[in-house]
Backbone as CSV, one residue per row, in Angstrom:
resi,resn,N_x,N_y,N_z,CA_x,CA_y,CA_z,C_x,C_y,C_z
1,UNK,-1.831,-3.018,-30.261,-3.060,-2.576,-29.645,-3.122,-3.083,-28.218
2,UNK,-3.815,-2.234,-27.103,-3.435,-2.380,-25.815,-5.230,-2.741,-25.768
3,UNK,-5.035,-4.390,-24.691,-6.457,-4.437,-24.153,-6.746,-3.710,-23.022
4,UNK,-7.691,-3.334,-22.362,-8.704,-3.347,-21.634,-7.581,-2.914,-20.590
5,UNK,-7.651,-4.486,-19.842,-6.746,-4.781,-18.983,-5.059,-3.788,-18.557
6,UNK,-4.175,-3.769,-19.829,-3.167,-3.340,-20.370,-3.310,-1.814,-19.613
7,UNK,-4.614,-1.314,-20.389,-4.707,-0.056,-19.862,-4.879,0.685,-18.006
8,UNK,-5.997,-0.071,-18.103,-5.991,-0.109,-16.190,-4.950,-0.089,-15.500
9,UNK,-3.996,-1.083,-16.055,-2.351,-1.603,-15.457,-1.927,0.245,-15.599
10,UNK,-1.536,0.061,-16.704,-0.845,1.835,-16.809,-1.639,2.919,-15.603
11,UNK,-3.184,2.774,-16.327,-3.463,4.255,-15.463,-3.435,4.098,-13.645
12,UNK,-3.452,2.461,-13.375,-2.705,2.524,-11.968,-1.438,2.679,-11.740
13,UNK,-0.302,2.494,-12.374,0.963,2.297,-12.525,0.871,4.170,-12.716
14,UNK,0.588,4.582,-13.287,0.556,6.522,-13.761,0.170,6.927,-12.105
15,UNK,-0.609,6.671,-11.479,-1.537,7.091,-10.262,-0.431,6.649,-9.382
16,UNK,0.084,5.318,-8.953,1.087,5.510,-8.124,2.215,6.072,-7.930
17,UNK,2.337,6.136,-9.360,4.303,7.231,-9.623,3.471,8.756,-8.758
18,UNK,2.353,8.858,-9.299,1.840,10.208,-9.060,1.903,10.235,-7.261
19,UNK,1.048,9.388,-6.651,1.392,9.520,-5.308,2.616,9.303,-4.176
20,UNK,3.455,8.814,-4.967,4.539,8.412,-4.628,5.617,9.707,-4.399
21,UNK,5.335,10.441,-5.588,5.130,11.964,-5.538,5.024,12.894,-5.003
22,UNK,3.631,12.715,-4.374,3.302,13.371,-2.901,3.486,12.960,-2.044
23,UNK,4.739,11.724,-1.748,4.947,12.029,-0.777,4.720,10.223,0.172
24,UNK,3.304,9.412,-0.567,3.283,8.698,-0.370,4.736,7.253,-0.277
25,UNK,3.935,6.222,0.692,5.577,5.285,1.115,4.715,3.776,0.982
26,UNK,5.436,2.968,0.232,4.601,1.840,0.481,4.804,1.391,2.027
27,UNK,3.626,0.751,2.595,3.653,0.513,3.505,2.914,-0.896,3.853
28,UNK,3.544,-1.787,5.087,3.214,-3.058,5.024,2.843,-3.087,6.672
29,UNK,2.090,-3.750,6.887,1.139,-3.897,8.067,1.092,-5.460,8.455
30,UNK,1.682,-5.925,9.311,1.484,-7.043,9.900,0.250,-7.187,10.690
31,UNK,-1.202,-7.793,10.728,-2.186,-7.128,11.738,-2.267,-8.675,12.245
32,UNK,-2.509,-8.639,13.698,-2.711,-10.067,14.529,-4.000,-9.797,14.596
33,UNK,-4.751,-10.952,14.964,-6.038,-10.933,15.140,-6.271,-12.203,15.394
34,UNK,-7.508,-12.011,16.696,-8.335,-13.041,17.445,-9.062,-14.002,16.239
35,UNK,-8.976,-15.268,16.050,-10.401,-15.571,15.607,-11.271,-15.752,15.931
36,UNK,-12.464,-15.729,15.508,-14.058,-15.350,16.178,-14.063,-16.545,16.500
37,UNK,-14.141,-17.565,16.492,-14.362,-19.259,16.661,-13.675,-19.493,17.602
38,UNK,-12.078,-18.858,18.228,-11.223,-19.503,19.094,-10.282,-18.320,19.222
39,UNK,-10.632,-17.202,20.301,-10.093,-16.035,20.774,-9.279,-16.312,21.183
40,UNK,-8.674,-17.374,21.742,-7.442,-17.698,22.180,-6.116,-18.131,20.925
41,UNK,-6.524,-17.854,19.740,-5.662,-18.431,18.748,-5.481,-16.992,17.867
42,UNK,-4.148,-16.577,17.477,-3.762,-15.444,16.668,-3.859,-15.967,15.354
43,UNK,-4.470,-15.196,14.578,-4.398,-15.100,13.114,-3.269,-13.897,12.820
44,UNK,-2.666,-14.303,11.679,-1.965,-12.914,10.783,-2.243,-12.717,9.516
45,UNK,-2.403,-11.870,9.377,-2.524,-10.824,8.128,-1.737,-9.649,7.904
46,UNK,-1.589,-10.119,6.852,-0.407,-8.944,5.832,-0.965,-7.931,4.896
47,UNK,-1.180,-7.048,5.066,-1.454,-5.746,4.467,-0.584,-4.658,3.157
48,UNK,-0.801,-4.349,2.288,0.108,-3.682,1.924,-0.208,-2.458,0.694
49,UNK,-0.163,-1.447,0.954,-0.610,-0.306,0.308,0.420,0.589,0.063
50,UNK,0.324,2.009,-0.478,1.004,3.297,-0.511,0.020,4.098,0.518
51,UNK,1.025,4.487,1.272,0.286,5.679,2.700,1.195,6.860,2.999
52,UNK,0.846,7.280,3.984,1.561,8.424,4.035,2.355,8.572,5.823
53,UNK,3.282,8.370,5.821,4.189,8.076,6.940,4.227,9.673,7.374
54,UNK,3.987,9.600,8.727,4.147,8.705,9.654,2.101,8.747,10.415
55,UNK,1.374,9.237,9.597,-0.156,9.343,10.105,-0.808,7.971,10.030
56,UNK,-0.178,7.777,8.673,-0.710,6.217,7.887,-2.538,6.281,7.343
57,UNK,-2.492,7.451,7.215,-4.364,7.413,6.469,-5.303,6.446,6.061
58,UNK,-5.113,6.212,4.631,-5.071,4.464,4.230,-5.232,3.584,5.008
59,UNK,-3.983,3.004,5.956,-4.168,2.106,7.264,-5.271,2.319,8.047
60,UNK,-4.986,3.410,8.780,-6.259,3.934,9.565,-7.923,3.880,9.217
61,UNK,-7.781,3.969,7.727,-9.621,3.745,6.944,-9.203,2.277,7.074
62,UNK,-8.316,1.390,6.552,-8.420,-0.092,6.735,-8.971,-0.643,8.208
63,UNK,-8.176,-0.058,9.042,-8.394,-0.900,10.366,-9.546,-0.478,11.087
64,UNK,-9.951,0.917,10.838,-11.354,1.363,11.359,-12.518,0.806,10.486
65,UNK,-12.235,0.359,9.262,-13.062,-1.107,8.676,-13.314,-2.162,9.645
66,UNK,-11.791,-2.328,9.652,-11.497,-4.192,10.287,-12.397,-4.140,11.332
67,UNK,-12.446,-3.188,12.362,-12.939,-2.963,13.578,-14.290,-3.142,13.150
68,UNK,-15.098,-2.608,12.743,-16.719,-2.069,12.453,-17.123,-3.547,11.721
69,UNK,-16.224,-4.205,10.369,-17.248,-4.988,9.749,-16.648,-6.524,9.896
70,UNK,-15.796,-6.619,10.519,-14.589,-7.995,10.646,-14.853,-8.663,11.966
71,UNK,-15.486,-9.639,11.842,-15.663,-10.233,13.393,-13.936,-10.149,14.394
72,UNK,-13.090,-10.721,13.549,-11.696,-11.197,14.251,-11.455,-9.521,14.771
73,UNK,-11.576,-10.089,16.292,-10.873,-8.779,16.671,-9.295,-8.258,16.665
74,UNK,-9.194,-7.279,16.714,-7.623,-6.577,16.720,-6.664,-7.372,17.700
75,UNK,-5.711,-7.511,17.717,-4.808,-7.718,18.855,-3.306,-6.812,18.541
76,UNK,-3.230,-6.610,17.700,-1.423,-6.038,17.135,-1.630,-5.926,15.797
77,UNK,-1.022,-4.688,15.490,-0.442,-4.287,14.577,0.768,-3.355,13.811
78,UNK,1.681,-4.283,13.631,3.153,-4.115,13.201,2.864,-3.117,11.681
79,UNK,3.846,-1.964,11.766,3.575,-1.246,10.778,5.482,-1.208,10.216
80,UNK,5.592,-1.626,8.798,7.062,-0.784,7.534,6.514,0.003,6.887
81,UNK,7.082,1.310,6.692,7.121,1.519,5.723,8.630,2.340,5.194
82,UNK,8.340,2.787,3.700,9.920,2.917,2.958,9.465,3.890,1.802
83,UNK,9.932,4.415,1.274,10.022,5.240,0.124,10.327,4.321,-0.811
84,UNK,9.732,4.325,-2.029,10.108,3.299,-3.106,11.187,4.491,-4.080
85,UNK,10.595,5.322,-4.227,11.287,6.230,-5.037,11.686,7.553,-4.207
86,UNK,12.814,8.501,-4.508,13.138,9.920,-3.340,13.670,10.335,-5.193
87,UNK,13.813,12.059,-4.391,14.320,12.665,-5.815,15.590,12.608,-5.962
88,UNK,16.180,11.874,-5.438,17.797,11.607,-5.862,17.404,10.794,-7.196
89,UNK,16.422,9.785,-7.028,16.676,8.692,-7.839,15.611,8.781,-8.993
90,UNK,15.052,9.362,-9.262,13.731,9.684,-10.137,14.552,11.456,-10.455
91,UNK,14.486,11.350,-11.911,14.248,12.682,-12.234,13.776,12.659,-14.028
92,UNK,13.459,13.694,-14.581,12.294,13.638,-15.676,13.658,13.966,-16.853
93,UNK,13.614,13.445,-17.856,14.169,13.491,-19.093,13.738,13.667,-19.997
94,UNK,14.353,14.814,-21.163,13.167,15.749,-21.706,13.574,14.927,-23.446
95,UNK,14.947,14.156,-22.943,14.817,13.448,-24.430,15.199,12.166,-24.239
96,UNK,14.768,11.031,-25.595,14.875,9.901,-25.054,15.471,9.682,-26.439
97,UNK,16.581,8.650,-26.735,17.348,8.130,-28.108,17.711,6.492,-27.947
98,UNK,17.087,6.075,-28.859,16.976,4.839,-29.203,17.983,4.307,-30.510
99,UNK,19.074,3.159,-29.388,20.107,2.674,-30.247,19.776,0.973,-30.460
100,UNK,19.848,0.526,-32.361,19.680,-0.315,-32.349,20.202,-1.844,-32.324
């Protein structure tokens, strides 16, 4: 029997194969930033989602957040991203056999 928890895991784990799909790339964001207390000192932050290369959507709602509700202002932001999966390497199998 699968808890609660167990399940969520899957139906996010189902949702990312799915966007990954369309096309989506995980993507990692290095963002520098001022701190509000001492503008002269860089903070970093590491970011990391599935987006869509090369617009970056996702990113773009993040950082037009950061901007509006985040005192630390912007200074840089370093963008990876990569395909986790391509259709060379993913393809669907219509039978599965279990040896014991």
């Amino acid at each position: 029997m699968h808890d609660d928890s167990t399940a969520r895991t899957h139906r996010k784990d189902t949702g990312d194969l799915q966007l990954q799909l369309q096309g989506y790339r995980l993507t990692t964001a290095e963002i520098l930033y001022h701190l509000p207390d001492h503008p002269a000192v860089l903070q970093s932050f590491i970011w990391q989602q599935l987006d869509i290369a090369p617009r970056f959507p996702v990113l773009r709602r993040f950082l037009d957040f950061w901007e509006h509700e985040i005192e630390g202002r912007l200074h840089s932001v370093r963008v990876a991203s990569i395909g986790i999966i391509s259709a060379a390497e993913w393809r669907r199998i219509a039978h599965q056999t279990h040896l014991h």
